[in-house]
N, CA, C and O atoms as a printed pandas DataFrame, in Angstrom:
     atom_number atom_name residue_name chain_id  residue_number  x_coord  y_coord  z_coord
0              1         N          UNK        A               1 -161.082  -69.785  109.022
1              2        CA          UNK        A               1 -162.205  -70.432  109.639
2              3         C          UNK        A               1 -162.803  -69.496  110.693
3              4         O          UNK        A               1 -162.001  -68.783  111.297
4              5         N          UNK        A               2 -164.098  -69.402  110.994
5              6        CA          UNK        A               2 -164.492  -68.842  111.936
6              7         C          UNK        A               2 -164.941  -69.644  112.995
7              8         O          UNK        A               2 -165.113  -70.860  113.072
8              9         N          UNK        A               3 -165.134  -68.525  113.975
9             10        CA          UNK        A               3 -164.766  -69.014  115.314
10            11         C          UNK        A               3 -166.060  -69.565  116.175
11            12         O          UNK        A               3 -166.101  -69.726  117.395
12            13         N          UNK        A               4 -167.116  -69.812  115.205
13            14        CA          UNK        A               4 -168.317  -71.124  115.768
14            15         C          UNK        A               4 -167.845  -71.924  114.756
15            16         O          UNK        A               4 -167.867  -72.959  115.422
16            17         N          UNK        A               5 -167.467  -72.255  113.766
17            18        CA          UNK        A               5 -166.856  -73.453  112.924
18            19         C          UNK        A               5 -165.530  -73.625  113.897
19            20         O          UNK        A               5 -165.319  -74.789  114.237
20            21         N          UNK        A               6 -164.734  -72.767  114.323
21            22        CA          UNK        A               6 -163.667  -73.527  115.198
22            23         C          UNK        A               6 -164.004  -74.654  116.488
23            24         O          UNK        A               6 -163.575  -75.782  116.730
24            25         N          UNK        A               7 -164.962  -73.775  117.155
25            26        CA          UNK        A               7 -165.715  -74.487  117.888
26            27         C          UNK        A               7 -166.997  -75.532  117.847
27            28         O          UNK        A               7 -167.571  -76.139  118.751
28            29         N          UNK        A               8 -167.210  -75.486  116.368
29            30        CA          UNK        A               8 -167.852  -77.056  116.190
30            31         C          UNK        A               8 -167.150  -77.937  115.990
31            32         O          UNK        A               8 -167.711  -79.016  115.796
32            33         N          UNK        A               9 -165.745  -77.907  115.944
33            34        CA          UNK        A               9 -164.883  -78.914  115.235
34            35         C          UNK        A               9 -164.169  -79.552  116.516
35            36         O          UNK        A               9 -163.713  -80.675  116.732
36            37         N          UNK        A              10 -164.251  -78.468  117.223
37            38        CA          UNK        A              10 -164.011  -78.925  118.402
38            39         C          UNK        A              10 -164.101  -80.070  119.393
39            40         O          UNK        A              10 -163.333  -80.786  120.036
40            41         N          UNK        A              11 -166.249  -79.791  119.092
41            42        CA          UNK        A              11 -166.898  -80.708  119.905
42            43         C          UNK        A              11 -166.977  -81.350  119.176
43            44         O          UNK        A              11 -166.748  -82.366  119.833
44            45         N          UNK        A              12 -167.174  -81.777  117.959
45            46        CA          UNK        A              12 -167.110  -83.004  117.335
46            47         C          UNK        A              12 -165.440  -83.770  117.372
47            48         O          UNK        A              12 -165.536  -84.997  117.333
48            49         N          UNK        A              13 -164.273  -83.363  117.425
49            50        CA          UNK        A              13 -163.529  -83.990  117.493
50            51         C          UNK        A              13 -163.411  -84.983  119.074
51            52         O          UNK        A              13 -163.087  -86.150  119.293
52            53         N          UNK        A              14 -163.926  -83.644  120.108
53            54        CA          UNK        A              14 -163.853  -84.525  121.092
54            55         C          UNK        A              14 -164.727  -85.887  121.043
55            56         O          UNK        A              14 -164.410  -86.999  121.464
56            57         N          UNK        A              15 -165.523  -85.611  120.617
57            58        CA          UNK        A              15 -166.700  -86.680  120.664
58            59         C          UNK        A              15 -166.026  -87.596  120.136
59            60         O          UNK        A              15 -166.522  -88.654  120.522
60            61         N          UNK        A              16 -164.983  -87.832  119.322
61            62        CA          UNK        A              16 -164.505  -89.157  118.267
62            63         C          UNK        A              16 -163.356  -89.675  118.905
63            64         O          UNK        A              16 -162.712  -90.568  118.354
64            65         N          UNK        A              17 -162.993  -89.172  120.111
65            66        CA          UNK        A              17 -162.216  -89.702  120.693
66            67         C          UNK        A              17 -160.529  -89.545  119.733
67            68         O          UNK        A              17 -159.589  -90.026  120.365
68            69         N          UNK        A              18 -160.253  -89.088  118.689
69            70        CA          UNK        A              18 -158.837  -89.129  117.890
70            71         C          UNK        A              18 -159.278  -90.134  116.670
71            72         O          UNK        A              18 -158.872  -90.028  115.512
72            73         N          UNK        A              19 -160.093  -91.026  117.103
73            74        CA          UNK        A              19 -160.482  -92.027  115.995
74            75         C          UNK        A              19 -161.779  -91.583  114.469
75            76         O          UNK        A              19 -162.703  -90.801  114.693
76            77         N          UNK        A              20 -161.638  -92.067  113.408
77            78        CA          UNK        A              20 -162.654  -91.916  112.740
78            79         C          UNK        A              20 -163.536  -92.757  113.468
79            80         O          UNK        A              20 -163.162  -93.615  114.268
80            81         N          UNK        A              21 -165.192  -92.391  113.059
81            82        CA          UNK        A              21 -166.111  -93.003  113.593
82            83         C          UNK        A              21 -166.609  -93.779  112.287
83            84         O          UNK        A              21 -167.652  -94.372  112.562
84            85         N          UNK        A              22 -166.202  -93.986  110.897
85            86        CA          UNK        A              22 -166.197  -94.476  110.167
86            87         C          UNK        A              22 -165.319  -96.056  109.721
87            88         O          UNK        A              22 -165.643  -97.205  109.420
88            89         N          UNK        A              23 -164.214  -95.365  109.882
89            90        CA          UNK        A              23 -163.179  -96.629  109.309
90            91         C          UNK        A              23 -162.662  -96.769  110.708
91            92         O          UNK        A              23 -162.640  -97.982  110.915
92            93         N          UNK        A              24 -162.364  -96.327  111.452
93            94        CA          UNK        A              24 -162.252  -96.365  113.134
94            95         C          UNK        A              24 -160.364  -96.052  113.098
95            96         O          UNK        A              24 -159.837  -96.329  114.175
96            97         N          UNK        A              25 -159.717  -95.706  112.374
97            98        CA          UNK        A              25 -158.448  -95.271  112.346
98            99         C          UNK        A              25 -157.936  -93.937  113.004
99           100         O          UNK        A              25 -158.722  -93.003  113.169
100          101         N          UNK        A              26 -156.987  -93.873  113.273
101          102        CA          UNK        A              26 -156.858  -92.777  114.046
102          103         C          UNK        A              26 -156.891  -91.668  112.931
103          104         O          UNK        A              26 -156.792  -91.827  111.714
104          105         N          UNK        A              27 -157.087  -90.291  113.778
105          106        CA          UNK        A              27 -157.698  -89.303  112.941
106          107         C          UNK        A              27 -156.119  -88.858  112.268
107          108         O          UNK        A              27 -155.207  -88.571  113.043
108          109         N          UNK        A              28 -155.929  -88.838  110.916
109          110        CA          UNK        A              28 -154.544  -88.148  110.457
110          111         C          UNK        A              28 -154.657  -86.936  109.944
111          112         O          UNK        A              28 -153.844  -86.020  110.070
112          113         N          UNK        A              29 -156.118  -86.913  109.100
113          114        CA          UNK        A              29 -156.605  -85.472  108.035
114          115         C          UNK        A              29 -157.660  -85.419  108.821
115          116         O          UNK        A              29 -158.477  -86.339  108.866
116          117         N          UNK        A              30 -157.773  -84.113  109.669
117          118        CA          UNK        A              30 -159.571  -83.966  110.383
118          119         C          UNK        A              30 -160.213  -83.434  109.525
119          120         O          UNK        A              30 -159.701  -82.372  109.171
120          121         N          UNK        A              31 -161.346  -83.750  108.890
121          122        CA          UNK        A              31 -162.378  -83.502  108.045
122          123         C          UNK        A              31 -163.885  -83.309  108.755
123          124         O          UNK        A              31 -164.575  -84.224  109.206
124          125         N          UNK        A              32 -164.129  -82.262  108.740
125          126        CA          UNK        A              32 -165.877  -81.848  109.310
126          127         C          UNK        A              32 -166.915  -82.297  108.516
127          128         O          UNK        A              32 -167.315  -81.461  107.706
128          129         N          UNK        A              33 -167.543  -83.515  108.507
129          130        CA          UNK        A              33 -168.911  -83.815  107.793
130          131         C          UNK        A              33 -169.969  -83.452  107.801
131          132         O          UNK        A              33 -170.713  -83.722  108.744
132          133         N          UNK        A              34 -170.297  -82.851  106.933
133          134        CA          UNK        A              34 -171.987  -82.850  107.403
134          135         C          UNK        A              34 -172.937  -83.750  106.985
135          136         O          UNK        A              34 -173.158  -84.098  105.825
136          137         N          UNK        A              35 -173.576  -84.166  108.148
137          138        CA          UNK        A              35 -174.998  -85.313  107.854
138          139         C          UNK        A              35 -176.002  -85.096  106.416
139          140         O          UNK        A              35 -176.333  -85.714  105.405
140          141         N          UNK        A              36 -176.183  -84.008  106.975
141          142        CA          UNK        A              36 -177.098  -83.203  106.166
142          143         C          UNK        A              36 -176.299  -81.649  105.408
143          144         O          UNK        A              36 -176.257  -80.675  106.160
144          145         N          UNK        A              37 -175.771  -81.500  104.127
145          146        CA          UNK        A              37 -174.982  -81.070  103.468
146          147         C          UNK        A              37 -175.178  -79.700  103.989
147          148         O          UNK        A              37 -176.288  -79.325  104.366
148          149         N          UNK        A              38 -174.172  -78.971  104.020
149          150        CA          UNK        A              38 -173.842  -77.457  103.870
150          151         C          UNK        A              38 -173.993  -77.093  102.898
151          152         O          UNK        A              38 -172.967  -76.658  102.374
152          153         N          UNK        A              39 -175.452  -77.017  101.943
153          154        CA          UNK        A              39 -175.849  -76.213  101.414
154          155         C          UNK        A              39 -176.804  -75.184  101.308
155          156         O          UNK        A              39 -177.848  -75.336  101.941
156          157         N          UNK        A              40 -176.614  -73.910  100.464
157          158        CA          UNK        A              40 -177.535  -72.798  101.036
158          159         C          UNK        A              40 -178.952  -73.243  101.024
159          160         O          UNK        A              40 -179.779  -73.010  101.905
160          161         N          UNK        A              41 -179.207  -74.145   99.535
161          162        CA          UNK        A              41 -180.397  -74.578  100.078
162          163         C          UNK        A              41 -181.209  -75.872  101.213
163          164         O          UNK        A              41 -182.248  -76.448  101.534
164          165         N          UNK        A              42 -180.156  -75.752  101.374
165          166        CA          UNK        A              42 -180.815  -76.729  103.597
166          167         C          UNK        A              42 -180.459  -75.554  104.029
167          168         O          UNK        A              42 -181.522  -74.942  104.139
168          169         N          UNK        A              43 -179.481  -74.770  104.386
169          170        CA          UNK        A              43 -179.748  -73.850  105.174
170          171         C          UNK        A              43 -181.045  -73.031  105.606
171          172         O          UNK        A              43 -181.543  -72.826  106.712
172          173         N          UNK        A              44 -181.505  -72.530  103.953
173          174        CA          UNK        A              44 -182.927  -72.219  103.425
174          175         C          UNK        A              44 -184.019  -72.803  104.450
175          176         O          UNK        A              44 -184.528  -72.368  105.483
176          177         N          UNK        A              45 -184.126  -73.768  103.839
177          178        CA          UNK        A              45 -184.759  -75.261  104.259
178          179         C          UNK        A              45 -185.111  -75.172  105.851
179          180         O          UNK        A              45 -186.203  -74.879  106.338
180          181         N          UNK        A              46 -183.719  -75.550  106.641
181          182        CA          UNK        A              46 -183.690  -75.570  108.053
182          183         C          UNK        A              46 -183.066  -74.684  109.115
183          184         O          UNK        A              46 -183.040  -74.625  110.345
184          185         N          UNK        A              47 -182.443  -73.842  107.796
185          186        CA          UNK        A              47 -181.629  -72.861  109.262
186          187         C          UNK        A              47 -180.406  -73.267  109.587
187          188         O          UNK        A              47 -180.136  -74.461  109.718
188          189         N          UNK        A              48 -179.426  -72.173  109.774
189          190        CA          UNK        A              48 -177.924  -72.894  110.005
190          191         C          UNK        A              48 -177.827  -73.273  111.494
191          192         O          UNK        A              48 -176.686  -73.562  111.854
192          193         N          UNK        A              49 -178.882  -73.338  112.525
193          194        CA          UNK        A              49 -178.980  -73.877  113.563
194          195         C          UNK        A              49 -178.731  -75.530  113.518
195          196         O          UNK        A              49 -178.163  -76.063  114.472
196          197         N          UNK        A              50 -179.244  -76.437  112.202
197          198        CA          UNK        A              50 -179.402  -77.106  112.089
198          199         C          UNK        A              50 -177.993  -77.876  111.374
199          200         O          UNK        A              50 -177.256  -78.756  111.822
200          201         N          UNK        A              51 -177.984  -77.213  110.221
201          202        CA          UNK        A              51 -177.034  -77.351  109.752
202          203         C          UNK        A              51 -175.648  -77.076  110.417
203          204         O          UNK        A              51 -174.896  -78.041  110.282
204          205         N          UNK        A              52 -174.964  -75.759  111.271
205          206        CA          UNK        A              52 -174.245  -75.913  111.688
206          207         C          UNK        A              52 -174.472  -76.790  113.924
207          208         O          UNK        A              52 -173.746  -76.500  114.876
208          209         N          UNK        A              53 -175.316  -77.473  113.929
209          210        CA          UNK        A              53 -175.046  -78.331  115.212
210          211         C          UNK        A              53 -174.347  -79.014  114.627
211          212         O          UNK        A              53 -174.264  -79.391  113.458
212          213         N          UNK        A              54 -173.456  -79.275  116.138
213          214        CA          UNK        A              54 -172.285  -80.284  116.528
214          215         C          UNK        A              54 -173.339  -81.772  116.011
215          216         O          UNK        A              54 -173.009  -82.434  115.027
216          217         N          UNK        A              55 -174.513  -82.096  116.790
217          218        CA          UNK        A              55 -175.175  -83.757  116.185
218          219         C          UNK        A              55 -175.226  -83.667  114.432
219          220         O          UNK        A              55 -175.562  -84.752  113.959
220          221         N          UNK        A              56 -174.976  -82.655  113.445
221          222        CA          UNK        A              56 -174.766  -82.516  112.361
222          223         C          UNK        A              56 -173.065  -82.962  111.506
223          224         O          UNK        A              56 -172.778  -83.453  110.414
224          225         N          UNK        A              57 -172.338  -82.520  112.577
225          226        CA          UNK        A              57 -171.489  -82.421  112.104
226          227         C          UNK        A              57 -170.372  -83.364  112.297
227          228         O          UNK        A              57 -170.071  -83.328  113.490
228          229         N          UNK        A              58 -169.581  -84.241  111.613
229          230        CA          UNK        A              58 -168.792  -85.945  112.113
230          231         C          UNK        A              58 -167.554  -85.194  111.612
231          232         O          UNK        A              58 -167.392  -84.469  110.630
232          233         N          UNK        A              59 -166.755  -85.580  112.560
233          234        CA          UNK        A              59 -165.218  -85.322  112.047
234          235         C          UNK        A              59 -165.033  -86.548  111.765
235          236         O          UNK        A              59 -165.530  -87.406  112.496
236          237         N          UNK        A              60 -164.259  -86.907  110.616
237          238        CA          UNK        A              60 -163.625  -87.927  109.948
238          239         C          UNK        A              60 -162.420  -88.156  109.219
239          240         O          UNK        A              60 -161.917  -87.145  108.728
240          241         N          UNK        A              61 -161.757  -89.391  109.003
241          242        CA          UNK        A              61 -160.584  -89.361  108.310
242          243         C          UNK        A              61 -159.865  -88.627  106.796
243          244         O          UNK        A              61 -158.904  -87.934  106.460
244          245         N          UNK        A              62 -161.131  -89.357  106.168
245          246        CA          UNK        A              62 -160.946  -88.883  104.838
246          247         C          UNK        A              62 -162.157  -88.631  103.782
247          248         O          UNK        A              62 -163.223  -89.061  104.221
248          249         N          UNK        A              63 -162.257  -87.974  102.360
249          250        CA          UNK        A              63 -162.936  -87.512  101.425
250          251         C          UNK        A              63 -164.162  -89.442  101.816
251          252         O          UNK        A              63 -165.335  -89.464  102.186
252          253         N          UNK        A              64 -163.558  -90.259  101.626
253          254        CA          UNK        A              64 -164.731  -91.754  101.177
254          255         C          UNK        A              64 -165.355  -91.773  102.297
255          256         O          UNK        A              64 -166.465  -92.305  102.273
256          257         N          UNK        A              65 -164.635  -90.964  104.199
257          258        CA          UNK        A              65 -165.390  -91.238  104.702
258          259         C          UNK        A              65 -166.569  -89.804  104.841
259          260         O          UNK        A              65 -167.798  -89.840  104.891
260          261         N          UNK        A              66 -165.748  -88.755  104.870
261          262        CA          UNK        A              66 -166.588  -87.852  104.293
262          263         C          UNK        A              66 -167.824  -88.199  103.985
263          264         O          UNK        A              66 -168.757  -88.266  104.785
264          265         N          UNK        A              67 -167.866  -88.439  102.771
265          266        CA          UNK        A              67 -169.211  -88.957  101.457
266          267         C          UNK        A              67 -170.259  -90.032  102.165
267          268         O          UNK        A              67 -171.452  -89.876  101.905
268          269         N          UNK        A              68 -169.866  -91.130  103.059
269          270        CA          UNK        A              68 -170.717  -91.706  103.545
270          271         C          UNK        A              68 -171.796  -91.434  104.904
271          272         O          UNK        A              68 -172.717  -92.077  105.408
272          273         N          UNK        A              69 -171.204  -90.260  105.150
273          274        CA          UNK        A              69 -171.556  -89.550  106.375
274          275         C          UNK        A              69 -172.929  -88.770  106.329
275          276         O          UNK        A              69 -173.705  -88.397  107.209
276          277         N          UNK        A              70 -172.915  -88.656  104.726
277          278        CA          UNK        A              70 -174.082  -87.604  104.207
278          279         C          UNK        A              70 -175.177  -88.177  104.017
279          280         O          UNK        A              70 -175.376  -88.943  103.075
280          281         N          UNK        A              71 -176.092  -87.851  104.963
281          282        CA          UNK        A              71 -177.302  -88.994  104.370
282          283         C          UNK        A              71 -178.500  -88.407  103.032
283          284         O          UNK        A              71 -179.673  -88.704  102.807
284          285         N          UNK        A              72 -177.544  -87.480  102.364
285          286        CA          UNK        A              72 -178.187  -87.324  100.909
286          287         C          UNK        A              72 -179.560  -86.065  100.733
287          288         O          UNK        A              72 -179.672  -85.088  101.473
288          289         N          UNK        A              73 -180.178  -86.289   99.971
289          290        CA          UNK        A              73 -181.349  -85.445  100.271
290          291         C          UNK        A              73 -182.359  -86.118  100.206
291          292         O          UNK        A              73 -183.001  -85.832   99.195
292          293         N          UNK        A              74 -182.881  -86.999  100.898
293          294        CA          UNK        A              74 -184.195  -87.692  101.432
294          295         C          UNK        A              74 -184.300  -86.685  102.613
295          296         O          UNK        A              74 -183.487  -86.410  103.496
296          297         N          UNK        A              75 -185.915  -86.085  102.282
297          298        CA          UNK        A              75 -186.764  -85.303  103.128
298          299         C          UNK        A              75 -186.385  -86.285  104.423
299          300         O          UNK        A              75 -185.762  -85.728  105.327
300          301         N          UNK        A              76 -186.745  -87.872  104.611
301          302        CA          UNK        A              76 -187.079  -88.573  106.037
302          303         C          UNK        A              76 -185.753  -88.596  106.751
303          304         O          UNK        A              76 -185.621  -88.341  107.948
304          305         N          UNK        A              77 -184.550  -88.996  105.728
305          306        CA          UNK        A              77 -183.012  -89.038  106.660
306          307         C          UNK        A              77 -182.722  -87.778  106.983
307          308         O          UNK        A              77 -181.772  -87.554  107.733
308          309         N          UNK        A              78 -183.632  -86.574  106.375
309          310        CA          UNK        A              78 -183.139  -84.977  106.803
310          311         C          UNK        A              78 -183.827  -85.092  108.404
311          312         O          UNK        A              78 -183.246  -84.747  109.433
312          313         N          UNK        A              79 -185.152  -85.643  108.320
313          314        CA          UNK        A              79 -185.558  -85.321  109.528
314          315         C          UNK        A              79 -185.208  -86.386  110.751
315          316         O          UNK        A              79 -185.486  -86.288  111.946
316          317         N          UNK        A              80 -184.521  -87.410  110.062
317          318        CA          UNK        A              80 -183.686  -88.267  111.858
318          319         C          UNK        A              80 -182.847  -87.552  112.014
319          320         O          UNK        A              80 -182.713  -87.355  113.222
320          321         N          UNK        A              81 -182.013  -86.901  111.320
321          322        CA          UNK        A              81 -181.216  -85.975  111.637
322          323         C          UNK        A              81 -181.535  -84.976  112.672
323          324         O          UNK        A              81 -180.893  -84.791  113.706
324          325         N          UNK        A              82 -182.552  -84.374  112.302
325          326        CA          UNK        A              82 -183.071  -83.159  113.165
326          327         C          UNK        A              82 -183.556  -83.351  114.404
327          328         O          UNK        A              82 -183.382  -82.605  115.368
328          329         N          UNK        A              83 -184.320  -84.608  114.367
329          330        CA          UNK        A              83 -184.572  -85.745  115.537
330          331         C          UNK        A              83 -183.262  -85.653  116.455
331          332         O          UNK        A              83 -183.222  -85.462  117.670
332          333         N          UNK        A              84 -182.424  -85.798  115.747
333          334        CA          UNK        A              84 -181.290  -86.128  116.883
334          335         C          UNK        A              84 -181.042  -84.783  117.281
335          336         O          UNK        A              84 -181.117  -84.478  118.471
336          337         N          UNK        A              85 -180.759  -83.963  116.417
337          338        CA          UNK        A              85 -180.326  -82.457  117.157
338          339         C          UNK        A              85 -181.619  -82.084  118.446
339          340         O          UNK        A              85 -181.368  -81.904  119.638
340          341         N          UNK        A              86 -182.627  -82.050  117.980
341          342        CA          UNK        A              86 -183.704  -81.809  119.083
342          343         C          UNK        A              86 -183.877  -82.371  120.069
343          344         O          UNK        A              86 -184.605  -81.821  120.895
344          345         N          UNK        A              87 -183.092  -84.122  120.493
345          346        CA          UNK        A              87 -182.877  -84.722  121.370
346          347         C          UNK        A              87 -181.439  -83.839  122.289
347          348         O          UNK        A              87 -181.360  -83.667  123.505
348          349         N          UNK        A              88 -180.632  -83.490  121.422
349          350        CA          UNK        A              88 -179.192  -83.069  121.570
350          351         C          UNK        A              88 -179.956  -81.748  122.773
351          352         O          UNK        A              88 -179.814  -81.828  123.994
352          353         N          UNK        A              89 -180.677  -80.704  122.124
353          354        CA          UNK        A              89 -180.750  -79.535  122.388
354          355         C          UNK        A              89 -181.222  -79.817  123.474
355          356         O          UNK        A              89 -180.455  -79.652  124.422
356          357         N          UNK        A              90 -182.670  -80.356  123.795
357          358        CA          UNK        A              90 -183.656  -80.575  124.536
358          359         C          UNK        A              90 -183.024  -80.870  126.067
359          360         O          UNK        A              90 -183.168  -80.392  127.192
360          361         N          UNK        A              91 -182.167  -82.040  125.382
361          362        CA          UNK        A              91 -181.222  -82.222  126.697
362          363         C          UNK        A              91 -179.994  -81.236  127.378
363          364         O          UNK        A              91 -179.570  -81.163  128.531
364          365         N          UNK        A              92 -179.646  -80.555  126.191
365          366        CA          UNK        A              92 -178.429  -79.579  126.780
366          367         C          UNK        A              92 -179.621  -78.451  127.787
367          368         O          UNK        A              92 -179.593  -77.942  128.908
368          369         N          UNK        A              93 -180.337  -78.465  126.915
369          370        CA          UNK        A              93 -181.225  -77.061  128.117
370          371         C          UNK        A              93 -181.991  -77.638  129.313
371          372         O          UNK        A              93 -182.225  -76.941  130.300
372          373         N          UNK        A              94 -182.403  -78.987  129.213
373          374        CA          UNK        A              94 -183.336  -79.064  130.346
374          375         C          UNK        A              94 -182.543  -80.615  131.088
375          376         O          UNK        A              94 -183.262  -81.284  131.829
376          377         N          UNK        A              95 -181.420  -80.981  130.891
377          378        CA          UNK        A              95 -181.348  -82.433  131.266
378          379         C          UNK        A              95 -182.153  -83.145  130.795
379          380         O          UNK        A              95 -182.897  -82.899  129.846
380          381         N          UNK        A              96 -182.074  -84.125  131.438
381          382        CA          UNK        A              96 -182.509  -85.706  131.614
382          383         C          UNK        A              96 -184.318  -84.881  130.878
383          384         O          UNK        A              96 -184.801  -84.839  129.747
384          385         N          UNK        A              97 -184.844  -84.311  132.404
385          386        CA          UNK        A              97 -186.367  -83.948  132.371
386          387         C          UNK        A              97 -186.620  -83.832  131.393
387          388         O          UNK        A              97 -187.487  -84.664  131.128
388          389         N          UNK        A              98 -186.252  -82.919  130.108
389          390        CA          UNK        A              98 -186.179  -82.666  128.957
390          391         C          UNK        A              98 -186.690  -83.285  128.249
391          392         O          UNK        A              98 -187.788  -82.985  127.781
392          393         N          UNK        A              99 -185.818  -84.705  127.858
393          394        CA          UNK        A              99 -186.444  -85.795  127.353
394          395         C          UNK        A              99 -187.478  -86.648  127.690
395          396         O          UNK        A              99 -187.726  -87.582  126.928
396          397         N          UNK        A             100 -188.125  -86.492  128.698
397          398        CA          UNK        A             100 -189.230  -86.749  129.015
398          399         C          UNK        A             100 -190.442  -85.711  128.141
399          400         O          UNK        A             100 -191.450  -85.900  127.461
400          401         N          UNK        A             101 -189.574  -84.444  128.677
401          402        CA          UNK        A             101 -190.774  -83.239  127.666
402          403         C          UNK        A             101 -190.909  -83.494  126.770
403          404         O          UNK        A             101 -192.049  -83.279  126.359
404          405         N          UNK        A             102 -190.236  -83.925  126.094
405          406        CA          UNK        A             102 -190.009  -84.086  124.221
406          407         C          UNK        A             102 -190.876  -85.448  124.412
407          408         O          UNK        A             102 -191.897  -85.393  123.727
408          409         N          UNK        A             103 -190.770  -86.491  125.053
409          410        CA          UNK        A             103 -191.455  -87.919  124.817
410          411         C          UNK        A             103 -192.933  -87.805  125.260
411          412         O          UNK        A             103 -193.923  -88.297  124.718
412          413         N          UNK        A             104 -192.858  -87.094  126.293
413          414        CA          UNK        A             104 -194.046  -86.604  126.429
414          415         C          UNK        A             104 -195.428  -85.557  125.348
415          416         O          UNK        A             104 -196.657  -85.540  125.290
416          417         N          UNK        A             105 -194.337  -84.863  124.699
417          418        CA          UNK        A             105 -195.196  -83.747  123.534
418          419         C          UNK        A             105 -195.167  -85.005  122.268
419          420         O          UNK        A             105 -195.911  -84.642  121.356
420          421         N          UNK        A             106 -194.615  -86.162  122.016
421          422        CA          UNK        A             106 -194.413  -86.509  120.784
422          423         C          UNK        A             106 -195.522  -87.704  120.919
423          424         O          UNK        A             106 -196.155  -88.133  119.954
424          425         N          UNK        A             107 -195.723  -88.376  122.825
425          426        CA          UNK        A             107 -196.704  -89.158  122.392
426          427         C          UNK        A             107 -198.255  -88.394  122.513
427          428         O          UNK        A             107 -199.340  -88.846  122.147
428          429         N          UNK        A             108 -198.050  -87.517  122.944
429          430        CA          UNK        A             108 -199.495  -86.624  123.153
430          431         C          UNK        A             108 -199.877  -86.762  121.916
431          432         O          UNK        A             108 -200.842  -87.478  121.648
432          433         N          UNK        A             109 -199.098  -86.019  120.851
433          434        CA          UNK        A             109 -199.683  -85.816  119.311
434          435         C          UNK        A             109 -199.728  -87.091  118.671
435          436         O          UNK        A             109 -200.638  -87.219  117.851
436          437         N          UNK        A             110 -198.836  -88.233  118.875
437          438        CA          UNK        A             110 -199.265  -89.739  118.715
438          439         C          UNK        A             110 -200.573  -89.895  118.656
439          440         O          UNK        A             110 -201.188  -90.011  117.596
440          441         N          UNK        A             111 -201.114  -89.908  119.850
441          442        CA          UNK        A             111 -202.585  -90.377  120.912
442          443         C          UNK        A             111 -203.398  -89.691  119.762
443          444         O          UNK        A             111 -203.903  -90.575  119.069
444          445         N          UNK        A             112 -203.673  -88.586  119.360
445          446        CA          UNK        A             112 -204.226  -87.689  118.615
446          447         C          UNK        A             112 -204.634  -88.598  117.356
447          448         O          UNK        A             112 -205.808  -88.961  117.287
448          449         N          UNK        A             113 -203.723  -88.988  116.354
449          450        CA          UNK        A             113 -203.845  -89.813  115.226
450          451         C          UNK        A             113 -204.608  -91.249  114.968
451          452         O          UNK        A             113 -204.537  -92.226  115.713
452          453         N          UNK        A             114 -204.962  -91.203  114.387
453          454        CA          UNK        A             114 -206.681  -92.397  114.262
454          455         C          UNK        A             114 -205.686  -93.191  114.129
455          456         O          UNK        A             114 -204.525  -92.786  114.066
456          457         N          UNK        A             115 -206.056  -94.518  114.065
457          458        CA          UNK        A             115 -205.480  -95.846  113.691
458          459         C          UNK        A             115 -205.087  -96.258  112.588
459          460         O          UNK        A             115 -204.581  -97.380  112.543
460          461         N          UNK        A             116 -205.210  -95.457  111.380
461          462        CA          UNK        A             116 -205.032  -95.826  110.492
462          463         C          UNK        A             116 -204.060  -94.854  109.844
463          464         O          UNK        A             116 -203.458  -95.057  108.789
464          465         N          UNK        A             117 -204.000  -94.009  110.444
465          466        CA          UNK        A             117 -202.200  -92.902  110.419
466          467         C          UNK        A             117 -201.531  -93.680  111.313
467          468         O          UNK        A             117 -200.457  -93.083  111.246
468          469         N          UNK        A             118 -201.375  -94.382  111.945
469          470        CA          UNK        A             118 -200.731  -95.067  113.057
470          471         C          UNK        A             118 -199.914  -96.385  112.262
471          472         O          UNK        A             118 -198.920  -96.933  112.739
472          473         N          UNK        A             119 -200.459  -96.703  111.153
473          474        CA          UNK        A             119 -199.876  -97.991  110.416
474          475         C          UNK        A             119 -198.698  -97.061  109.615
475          476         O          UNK        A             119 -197.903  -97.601  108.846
């Protein structure tokens, strides 16, 4: 294993507290999920920035919980995903303020859109 995969497994284990965040059992087999699959083509796609973040990645019990973790290849569940990493990032670099920046740039371009992109 290498040693940013050691250290994503890391922060995702801490994050789960010992427990799956799935079946909620304590962790026996640690398994690294990805939301959005470790494949070359998402990598392609989004960049292993994306693919390998910690908000990407669920440690879990086992292979069934594995599999449910993946939210597949729908373009829209790729991008709550990314949503969350960009919340993740936004905040690791700027705090709290951060998320204001981000809520702030997302309703600006909101405001922008006629009423009828808005439905």
């Amino acid at each position: 294993m290498k040693p940013i995969e050691i250290e994503q497994r890391k922060q995702a284990l801490q994050k789960s507290n010992g427990f799956c965040p799935i079946c909620h059992k304590p962790l026996t087999q640690v398994q690294g999920a990805h939301r959005i699959g470790n494949r070359e083509i998402y990598r392609k796609k989004y960049g292993s920035w994306v693919i390998d973040s910690p908000v990407n990645i669920v440690i879990v019990d086992c292979l069934s919980c594995n599999n449910s973790v993946d939210v597949g290849s729908s373009y829209g569940n790729h991008l709550e995903v990314i949503a969350d990493i960009l919340i993740y990032e936004y905040k690791k670099m700027y705090g709290i303020a951060g998320l204001g920046k981000l809520a702030d740039k997302i309703t600006e371009e909101y405001k922008k859109c006629t009423p009828l992109e808005n439905t």
